[in-house]
N, C-alpha and C positions, 0 to 999 in steps of 0.2 A: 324206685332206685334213687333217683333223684327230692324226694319226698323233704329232704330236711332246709333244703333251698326254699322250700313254697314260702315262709313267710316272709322272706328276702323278696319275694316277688310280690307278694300282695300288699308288703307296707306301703300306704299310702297311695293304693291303686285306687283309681276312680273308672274305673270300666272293665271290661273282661271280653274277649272275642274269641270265643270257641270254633275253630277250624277241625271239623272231622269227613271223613268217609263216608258216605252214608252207604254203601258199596257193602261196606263189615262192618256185619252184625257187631263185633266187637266193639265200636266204636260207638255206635245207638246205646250199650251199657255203660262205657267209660264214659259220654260228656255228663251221664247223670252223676258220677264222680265229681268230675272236672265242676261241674254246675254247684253239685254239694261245698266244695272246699273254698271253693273261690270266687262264690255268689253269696249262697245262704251262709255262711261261717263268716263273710264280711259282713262291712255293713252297705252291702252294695242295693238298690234297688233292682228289679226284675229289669226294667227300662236300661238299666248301665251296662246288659248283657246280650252279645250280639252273639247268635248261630251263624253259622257257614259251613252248607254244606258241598262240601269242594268236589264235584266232578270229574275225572281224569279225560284227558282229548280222549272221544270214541265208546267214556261209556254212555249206553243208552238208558240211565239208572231213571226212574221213575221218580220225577219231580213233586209231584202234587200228591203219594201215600207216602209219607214215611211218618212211620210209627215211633214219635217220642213217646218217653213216660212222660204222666200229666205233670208235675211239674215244668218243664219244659215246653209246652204246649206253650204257654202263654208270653215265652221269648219271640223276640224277631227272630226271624229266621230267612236267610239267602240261599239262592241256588246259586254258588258258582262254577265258572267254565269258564278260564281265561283264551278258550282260543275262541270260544264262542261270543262271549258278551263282559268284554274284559271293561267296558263303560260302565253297563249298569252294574257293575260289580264295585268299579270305581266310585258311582253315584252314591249308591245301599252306604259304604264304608263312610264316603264325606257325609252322609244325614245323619249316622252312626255319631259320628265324632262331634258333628254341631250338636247336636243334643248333651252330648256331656258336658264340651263346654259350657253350654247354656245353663246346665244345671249345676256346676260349678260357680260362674256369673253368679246366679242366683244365693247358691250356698252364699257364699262371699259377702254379697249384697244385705242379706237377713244376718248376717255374722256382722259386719258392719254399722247394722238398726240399734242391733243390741247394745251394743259397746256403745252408741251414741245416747239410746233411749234409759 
């Protein structure tokens, strides 16, 4: 529904943070969507793409099987549960985010060489 917004959202993005259910099934099929449009359709690296999968207080959802498609296998991937471990959730996001900028710095830096060299 919302579909005509997306590239209003990805201009100029430098990262992607996938927040789903792992709870529905539904959701195991849409972030291979969500992953199609707005990973592989940029020009994002696998690295600028962070899973989250968000637990509700009380489920007892099975951390360690969930069944991505293979593309997806190879993203980070978090278990969160803000009533649980709302720190290392906090952690997972700030190493999340140093790395972009890092790789940002970086871009910049070789964008930089060029212009000079």
């Amino acid at each position: 529904r919302f579909e005509t917004c997306w590239p209003a959202l990805m201009k100029d993005s430098h990262g992607v943070v996938i927040v789903f259910n792992p709870e529905l099934p539904s959701h195991l099929k849409e972030i291979e969507m969500w992953y199609s449009c707005f990973v592989q359709q940029q020009p994002l690296q696998d690295s600028q793409c962070l899973l989250v999968a968000h637990h509700k207080p009380g489920d007892a959802g099975d951390t360690e099987n969930l069944n991505l498609a293979s593309p997806l296998n190879k993203l980070k991937l978090i278990h969160s549960n803000l009533e649980e471990d709302p720190e290392d959730v906090r952690m997972e996001f700030v190493k999340y985010f140093r790395s972009i900028i890092n790789s940002l710095n970086e871009s910049r830096d070789r964008e930089e060489m060029s212009i000079i060299s």
